[in-house]
N, CA, C and O atoms as a GROMACS GRO file, in nm:
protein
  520
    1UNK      N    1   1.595   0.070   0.039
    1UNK     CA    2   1.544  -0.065   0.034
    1UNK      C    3   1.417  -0.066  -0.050
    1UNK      O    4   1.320  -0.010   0.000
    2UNK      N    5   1.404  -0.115  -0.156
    2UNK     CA    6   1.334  -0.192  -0.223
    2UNK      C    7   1.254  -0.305  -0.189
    2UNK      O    8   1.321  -0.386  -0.124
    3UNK      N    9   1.127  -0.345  -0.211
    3UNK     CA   10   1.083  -0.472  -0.202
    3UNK      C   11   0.922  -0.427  -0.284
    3UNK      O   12   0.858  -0.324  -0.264
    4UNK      N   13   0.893  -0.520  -0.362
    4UNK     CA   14   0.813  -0.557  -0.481
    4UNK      C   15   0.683  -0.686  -0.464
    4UNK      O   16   0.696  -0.798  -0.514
    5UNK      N   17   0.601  -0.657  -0.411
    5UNK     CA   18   0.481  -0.762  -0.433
    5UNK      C   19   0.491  -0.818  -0.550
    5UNK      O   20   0.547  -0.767  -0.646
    6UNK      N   21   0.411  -0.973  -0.547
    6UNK     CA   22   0.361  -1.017  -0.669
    6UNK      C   23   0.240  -0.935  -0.733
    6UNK      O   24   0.148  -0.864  -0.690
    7UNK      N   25   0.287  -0.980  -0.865
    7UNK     CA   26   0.157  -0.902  -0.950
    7UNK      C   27  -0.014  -0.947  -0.894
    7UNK      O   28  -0.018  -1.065  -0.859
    8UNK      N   29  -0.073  -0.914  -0.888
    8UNK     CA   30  -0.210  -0.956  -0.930
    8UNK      C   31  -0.311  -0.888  -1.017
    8UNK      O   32  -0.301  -0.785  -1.083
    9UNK      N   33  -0.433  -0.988  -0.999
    9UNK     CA   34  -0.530  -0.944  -1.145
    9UNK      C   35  -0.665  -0.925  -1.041
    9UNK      O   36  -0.727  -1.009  -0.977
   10UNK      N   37  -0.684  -0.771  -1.054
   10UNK     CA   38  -0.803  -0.714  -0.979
   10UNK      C   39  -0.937  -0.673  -1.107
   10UNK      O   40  -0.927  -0.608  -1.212
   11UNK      N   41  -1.062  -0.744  -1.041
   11UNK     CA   42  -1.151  -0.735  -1.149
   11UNK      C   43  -1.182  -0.586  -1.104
   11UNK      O   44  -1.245  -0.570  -1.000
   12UNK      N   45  -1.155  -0.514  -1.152
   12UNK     CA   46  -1.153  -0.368  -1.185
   12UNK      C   47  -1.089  -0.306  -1.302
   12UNK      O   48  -0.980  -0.349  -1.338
   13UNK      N   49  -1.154  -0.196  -1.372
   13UNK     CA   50  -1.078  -0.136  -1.435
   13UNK      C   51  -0.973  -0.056  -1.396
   13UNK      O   52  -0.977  -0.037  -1.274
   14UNK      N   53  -0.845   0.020  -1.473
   14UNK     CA   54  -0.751   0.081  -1.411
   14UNK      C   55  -0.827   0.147  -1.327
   14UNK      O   56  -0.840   0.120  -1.207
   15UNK      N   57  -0.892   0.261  -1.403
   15UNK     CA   58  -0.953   0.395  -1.365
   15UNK      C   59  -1.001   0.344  -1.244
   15UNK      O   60  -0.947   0.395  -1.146
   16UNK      N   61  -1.116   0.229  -1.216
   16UNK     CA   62  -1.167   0.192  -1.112
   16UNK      C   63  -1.057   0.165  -0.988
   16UNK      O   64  -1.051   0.224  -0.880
   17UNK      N   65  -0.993   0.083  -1.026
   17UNK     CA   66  -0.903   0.056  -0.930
   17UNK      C   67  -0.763   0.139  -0.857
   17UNK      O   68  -0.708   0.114  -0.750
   18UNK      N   69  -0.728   0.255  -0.969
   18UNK     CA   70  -0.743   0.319  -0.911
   18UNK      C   71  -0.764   0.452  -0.798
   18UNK      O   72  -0.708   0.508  -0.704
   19UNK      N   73  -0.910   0.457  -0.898
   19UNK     CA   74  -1.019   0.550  -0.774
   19UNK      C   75  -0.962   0.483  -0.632
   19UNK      O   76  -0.893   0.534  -0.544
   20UNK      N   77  -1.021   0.342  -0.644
   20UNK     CA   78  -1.030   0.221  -0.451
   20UNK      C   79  -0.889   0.339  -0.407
   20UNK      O   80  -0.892   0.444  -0.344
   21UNK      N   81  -0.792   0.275  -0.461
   21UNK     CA   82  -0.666   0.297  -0.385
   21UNK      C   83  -0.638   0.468  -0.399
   21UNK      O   84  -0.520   0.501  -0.410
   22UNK      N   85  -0.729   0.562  -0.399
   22UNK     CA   86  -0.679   0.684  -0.376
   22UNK      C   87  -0.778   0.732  -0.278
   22UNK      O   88  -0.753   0.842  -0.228
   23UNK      N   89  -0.898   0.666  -0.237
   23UNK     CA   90  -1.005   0.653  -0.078
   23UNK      C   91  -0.921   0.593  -0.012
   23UNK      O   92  -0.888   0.481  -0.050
   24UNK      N   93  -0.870   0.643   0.092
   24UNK     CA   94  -0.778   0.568   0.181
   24UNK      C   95  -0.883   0.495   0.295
   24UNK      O   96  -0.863   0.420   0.390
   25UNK      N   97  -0.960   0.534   0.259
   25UNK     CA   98  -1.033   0.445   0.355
   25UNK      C   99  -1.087   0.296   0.322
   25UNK      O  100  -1.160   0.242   0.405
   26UNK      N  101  -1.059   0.244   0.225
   26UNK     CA  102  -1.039   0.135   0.075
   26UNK      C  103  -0.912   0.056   0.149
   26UNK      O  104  -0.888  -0.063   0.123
   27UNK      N  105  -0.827   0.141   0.251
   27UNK     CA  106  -0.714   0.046   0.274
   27UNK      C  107  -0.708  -0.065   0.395
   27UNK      O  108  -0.628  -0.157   0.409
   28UNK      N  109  -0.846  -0.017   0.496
   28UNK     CA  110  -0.926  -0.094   0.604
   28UNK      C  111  -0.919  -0.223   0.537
   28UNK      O  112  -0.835  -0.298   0.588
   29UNK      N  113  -1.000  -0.284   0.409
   29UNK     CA  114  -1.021  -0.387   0.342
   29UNK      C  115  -0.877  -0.462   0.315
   29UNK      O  116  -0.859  -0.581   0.341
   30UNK      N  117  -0.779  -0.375   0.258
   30UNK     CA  118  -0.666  -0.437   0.274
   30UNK      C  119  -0.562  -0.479   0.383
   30UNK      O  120  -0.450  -0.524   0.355
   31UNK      N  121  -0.601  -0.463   0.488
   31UNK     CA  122  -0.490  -0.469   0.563
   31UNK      C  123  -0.502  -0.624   0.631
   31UNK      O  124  -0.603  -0.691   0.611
   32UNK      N  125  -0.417  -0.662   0.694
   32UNK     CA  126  -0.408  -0.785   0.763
   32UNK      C  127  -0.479  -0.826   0.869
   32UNK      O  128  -0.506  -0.726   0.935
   33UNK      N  129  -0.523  -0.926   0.920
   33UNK     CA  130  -0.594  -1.024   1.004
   33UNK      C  131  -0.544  -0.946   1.162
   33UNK      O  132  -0.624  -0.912   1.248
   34UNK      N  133  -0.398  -0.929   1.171
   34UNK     CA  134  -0.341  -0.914   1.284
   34UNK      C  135  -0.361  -0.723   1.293
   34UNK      O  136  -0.294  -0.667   1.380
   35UNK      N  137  -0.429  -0.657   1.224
   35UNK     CA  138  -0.416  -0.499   1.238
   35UNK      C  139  -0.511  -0.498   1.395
   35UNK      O  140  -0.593  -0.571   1.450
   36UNK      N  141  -0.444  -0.371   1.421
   36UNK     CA  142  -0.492  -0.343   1.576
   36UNK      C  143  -0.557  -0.207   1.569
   36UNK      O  144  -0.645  -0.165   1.645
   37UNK      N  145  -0.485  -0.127   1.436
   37UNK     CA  146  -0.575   0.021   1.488
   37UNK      C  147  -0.577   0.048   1.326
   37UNK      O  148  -0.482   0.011   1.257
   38UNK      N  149  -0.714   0.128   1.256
   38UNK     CA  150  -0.720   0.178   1.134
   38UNK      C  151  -0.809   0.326   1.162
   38UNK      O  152  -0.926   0.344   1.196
   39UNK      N  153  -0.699   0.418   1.134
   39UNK     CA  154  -0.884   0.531   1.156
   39UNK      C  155  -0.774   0.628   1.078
   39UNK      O  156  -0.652   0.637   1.086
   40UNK      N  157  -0.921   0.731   0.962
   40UNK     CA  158  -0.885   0.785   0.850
   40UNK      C  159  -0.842   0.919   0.963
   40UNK      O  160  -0.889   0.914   1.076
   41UNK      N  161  -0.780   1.000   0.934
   41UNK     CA  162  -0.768   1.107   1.023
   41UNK      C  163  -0.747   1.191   0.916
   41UNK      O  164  -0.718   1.302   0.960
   42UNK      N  165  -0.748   1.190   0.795
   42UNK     CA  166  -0.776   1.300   0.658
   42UNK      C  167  -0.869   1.270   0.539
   42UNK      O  168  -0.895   1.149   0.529
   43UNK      N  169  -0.924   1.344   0.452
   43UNK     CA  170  -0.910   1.297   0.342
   43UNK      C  171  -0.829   1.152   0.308
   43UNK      O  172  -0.845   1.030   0.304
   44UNK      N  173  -0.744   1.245   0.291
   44UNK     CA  174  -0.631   1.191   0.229
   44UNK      C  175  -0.518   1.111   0.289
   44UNK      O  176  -0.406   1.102   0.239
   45UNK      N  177  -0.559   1.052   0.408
   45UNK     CA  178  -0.453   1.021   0.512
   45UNK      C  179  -0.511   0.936   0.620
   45UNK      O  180  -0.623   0.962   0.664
   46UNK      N  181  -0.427   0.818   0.673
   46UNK     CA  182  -0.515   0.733   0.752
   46UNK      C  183  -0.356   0.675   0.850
   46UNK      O  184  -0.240   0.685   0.809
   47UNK      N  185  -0.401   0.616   0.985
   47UNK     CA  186  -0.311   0.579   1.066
   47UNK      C  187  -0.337   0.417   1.074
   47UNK      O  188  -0.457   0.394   1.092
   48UNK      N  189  -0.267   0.314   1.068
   48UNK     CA  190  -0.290   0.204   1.092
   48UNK      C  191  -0.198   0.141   1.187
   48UNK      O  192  -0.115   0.222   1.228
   49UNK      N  193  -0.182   0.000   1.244
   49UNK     CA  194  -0.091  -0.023   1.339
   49UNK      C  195  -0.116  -0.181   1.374
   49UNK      O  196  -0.221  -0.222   1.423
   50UNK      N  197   0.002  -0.269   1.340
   50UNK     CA  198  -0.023  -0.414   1.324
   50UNK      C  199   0.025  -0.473   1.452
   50UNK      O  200   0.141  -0.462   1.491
   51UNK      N  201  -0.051  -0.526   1.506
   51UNK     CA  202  -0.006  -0.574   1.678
   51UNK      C  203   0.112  -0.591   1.699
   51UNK      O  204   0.148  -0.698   1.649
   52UNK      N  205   0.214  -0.524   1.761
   52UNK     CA  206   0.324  -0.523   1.841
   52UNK      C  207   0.378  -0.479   1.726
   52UNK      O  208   0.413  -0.576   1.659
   53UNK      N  209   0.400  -0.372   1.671
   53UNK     CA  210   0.429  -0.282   1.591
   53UNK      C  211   0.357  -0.085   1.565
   53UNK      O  212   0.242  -0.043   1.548
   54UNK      N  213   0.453  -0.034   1.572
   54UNK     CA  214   0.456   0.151   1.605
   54UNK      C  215   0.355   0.159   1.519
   54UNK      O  216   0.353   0.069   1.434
   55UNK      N  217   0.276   0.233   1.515
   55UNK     CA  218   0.146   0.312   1.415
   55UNK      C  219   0.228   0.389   1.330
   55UNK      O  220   0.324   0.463   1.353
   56UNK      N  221   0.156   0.349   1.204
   56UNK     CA  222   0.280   0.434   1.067
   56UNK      C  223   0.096   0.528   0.994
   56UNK      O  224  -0.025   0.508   0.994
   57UNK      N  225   0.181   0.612   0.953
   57UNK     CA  226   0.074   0.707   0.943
   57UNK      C  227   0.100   0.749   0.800
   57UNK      O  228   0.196   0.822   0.776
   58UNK      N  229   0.028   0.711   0.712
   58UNK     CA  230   0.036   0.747   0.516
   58UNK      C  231  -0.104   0.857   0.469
   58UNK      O  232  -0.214   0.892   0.512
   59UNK      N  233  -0.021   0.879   0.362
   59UNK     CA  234  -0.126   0.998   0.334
   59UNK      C  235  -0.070   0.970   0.137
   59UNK      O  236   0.027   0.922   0.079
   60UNK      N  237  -0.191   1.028   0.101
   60UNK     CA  238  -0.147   0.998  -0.040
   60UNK      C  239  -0.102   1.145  -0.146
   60UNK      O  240  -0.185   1.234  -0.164
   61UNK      N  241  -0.015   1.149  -0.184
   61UNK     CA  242   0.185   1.186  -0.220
   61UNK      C  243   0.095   1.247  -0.399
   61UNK      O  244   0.052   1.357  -0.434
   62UNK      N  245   0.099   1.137  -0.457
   62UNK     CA  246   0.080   1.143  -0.583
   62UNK      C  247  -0.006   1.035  -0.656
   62UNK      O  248  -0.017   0.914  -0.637
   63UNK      N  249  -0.058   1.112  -0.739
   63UNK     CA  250  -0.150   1.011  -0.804
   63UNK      C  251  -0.173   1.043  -0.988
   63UNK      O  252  -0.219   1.151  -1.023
   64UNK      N  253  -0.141   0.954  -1.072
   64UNK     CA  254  -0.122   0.980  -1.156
   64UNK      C  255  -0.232   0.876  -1.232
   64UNK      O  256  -0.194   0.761  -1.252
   65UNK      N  257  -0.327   0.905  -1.261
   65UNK     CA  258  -0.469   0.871  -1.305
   65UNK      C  259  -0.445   0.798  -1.473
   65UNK      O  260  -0.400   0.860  -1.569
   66UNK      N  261  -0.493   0.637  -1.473
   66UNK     CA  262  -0.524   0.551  -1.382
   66UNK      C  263  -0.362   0.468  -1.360
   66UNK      O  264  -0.368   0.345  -1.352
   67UNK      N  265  -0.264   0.516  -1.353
   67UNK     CA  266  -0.146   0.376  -1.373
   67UNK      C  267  -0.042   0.403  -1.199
   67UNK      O  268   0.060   0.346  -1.160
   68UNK      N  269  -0.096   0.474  -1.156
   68UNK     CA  270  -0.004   0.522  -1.051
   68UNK      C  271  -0.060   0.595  -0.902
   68UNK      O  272  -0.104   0.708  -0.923
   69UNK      N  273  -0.065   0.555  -0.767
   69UNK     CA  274  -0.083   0.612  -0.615
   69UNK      C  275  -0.004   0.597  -0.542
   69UNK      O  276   0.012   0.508  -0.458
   70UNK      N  277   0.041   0.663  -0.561
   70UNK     CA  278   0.175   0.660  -0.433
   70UNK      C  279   0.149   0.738  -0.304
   70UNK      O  280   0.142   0.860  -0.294
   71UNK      N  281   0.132   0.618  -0.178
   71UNK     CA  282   0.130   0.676  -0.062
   71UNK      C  283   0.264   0.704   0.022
   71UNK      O  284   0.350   0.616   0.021
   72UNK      N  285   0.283   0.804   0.083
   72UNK     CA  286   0.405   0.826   0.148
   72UNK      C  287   0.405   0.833   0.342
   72UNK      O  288   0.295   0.847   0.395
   73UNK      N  289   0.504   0.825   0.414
   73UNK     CA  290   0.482   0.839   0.556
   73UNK      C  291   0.506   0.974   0.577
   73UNK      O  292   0.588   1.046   0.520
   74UNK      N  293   0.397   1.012   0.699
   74UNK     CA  294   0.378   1.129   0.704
   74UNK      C  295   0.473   1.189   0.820
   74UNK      O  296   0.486   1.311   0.834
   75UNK      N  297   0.532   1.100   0.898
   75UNK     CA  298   0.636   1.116   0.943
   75UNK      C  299   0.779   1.069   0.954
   75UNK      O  300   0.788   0.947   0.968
   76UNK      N  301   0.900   1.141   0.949
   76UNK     CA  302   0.999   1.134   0.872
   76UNK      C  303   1.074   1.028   0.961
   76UNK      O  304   1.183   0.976   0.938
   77UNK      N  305   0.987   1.006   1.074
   77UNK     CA  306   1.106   0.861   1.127
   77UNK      C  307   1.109   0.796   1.067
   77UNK      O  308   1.214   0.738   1.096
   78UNK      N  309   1.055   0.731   0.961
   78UNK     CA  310   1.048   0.597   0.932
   78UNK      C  311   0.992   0.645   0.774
   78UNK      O  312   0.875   0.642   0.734
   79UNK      N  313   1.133   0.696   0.687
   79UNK     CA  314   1.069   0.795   0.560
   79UNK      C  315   1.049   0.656   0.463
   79UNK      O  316   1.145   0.587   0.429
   80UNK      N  317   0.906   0.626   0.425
   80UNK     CA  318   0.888   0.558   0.289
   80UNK      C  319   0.779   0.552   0.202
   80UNK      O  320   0.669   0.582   0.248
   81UNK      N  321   0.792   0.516   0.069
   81UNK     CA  322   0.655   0.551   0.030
   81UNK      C  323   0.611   0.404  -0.013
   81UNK      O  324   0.702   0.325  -0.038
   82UNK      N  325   0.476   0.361  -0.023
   82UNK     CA  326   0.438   0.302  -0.079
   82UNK      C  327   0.337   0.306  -0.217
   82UNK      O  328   0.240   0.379  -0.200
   83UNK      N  329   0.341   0.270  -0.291
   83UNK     CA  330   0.332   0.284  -0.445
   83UNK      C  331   0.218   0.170  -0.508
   83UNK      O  332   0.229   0.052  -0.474
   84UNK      N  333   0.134   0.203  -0.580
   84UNK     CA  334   0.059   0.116  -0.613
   84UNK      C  335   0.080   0.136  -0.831
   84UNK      O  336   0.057   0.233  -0.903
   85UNK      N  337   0.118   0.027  -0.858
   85UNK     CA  338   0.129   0.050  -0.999
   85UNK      C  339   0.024  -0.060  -1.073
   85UNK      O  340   0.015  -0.182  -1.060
   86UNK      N  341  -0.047   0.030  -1.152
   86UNK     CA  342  -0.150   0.001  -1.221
   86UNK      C  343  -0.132  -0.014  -1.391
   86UNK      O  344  -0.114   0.068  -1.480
   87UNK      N  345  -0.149  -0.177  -1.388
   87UNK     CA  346  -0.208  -0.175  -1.559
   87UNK      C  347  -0.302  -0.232  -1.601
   87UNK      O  348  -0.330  -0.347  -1.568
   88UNK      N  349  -0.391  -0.140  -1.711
   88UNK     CA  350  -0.547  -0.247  -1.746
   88UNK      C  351  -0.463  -0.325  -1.828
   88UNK      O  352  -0.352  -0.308  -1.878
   89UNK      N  353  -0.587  -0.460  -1.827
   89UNK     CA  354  -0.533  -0.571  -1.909
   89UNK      C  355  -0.711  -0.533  -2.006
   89UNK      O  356  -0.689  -0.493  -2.121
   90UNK      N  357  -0.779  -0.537  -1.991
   90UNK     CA  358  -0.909  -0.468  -2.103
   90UNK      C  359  -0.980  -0.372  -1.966
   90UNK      O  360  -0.942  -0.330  -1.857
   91UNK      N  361  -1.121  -0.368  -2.064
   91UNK     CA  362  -1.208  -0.256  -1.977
   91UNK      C  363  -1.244  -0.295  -1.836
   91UNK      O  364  -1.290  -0.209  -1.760
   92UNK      N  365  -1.225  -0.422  -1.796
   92UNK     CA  366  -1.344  -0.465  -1.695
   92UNK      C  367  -1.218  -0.575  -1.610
   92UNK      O  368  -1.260  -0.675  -1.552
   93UNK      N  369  -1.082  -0.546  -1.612
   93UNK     CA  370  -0.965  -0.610  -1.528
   93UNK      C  371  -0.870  -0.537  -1.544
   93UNK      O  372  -0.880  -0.455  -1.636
   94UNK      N  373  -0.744  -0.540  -1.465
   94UNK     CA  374  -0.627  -0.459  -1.476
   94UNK      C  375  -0.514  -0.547  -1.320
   94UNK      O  376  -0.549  -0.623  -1.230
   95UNK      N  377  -0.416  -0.504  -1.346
   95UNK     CA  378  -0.328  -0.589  -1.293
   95UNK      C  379  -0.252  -0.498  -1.179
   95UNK      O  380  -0.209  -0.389  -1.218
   96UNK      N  381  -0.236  -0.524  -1.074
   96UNK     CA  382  -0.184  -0.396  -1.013
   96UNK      C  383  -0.043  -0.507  -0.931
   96UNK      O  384  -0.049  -0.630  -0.929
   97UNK      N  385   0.078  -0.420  -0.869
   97UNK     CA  386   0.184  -0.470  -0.830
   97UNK      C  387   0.211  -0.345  -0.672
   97UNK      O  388   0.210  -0.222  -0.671
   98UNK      N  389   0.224  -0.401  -0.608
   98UNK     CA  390   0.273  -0.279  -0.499
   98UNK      C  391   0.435  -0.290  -0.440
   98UNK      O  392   0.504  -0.385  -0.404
   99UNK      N  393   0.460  -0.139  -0.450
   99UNK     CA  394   0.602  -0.114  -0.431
   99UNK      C  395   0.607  -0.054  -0.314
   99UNK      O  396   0.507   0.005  -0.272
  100UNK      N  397   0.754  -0.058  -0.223
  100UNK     CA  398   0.785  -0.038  -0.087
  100UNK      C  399   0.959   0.018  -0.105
  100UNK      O  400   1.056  -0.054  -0.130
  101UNK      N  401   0.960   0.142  -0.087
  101UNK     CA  402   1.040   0.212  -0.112
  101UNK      C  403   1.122   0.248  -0.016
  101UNK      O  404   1.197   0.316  -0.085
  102UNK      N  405   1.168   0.255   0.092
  102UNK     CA  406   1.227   0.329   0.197
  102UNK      C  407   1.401   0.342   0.198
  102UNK      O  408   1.480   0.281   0.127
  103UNK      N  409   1.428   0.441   0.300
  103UNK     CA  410   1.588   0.469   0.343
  103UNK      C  411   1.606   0.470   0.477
  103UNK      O  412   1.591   0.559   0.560
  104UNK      N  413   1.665   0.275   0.491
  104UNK     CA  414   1.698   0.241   0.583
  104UNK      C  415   1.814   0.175   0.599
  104UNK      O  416   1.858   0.085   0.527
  105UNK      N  417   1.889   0.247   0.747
  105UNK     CA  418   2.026   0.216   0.742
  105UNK      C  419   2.058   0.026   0.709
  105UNK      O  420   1.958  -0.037   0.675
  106UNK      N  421   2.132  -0.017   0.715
  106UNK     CA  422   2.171  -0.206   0.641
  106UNK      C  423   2.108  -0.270   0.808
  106UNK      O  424   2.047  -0.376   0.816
  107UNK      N  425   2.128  -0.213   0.887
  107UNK     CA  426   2.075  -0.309   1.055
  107UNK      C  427   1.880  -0.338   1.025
  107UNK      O  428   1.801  -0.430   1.046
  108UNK      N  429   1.875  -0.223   0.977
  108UNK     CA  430   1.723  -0.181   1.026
  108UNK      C  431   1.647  -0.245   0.924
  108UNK      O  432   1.551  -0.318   0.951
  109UNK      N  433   1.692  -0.215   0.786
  109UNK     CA  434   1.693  -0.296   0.628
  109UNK      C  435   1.628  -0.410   0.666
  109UNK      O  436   1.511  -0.442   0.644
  110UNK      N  437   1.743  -0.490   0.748
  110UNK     CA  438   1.775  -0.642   0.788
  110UNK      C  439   1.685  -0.691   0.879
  110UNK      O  440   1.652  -0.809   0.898
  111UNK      N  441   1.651  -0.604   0.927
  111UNK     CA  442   1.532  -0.574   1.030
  111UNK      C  443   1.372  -0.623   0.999
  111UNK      O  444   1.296  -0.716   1.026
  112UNK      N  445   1.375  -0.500   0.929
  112UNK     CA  446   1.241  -0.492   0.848
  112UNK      C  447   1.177  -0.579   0.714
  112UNK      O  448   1.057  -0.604   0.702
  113UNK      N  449   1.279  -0.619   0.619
  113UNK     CA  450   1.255  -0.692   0.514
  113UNK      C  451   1.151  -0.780   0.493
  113UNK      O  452   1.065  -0.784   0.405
  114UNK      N  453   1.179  -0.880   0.626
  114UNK     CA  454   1.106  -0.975   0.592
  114UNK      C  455   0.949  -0.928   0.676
  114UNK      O  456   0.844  -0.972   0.631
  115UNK      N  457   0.950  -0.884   0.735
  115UNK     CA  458   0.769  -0.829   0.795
  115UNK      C  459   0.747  -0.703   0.687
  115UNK      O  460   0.635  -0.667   0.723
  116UNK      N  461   0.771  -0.646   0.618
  116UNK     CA  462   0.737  -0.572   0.517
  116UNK      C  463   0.735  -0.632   0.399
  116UNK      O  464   0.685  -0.556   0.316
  117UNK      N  465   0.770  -0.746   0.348
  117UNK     CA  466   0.763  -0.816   0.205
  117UNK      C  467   0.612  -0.949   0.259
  117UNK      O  468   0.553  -1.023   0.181
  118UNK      N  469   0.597  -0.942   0.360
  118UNK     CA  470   0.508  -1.003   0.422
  118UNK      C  471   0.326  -0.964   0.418
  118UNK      O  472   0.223  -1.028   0.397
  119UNK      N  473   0.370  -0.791   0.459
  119UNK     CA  474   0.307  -0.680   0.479
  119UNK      C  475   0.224  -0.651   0.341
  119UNK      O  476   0.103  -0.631   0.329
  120UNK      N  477   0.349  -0.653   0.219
  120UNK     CA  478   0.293  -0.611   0.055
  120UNK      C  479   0.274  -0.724   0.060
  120UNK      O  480   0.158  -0.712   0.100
  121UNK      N  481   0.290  -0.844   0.055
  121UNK     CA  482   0.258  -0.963  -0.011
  121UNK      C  483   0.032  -1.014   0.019
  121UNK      O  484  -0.054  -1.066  -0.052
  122UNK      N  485   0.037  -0.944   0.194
  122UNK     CA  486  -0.106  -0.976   0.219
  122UNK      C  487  -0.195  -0.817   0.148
  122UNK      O  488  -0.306  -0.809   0.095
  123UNK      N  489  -0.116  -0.735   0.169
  123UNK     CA  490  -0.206  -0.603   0.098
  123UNK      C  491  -0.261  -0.642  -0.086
  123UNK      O  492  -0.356  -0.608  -0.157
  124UNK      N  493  -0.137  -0.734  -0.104
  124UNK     CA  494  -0.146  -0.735  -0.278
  124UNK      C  495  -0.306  -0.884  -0.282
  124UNK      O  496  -0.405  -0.861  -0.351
  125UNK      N  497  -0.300  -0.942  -0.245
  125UNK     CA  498  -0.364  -1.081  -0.200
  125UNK      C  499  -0.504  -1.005  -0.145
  125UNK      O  500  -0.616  -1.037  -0.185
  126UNK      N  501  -0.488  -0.943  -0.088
  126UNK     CA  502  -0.657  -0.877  -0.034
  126UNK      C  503  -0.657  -0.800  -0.138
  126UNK      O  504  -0.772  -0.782  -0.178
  127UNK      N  505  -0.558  -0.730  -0.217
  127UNK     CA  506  -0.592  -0.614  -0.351
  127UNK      C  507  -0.709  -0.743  -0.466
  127UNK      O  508  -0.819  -0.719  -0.514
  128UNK      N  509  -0.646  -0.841  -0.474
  128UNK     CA  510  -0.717  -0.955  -0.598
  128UNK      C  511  -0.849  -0.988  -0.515
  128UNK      O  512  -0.935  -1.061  -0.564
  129UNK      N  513  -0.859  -0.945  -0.412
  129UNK     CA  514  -0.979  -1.041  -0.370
  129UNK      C  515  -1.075  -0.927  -0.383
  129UNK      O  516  -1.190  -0.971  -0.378
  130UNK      N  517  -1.070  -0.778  -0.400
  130UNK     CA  518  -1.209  -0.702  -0.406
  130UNK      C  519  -1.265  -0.703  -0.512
  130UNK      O  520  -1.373  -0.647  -0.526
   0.00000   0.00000   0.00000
């Protein structure tokens, strides 16, 4: 399953932006109104958990300096990555889009879709607002 945020335009440069999104602790700022638990438990790795929903636990996978961060779940119940794709538009803005990758059976898919296109849609929306 696939699902694709709208684009937005973050006043940051690539490089700047992102640096943000490879501090996982940068992802506190993004998360939603309704989050219940955020705490970094790595470097590189943080647990979050949106009221009446399981704590999903990401850690960051790959990072390909400045056009690409891909965070992944650190546990395999629920295998997906999330992806941050980066393009400057000049020195001092750049446009970023977030991707949601997972392998989930067609029930669970059907399940999840719409609170996960929900999920990227407020992460991408708090991404334009820093």
């Amino acid at each position: 399953m696939n699902v694709n945020s709208k684009k937005v335009t973050v006043q940051k440069s690539a490089e700047e932006l992102c640096d943000f999104l490879c501090d996982v602790k940068n992802f506190k700022q993004l998360m939603p109104d309704n989050i219940s638990k955020f705490e970094v438990i790595r470097d590189n790795a943080f647990v979050f958990a949106l009221k009446g929903m399981p704590e999903i636990a990401l850690e960051v996978k790959e990072v390909i300096t400045p056009n690409k961060v891909t965070l992944g779940a650190i546990s395999d119940k629920i295998p997906f990555t999330l992806i941050g794709n980066i393009s400057a538009i000049n020195e001092t803005s750049s446009e970023a889009e977030l991707q949601f990758e997972g392998e989930f059976n067609p029930m669970m898919a059907m399940m999840i879709k719409g609170p996960i296109t929900k999920f990227l849609e407020t992460l991408a929306s708090n991404l334009g607002n820093i």
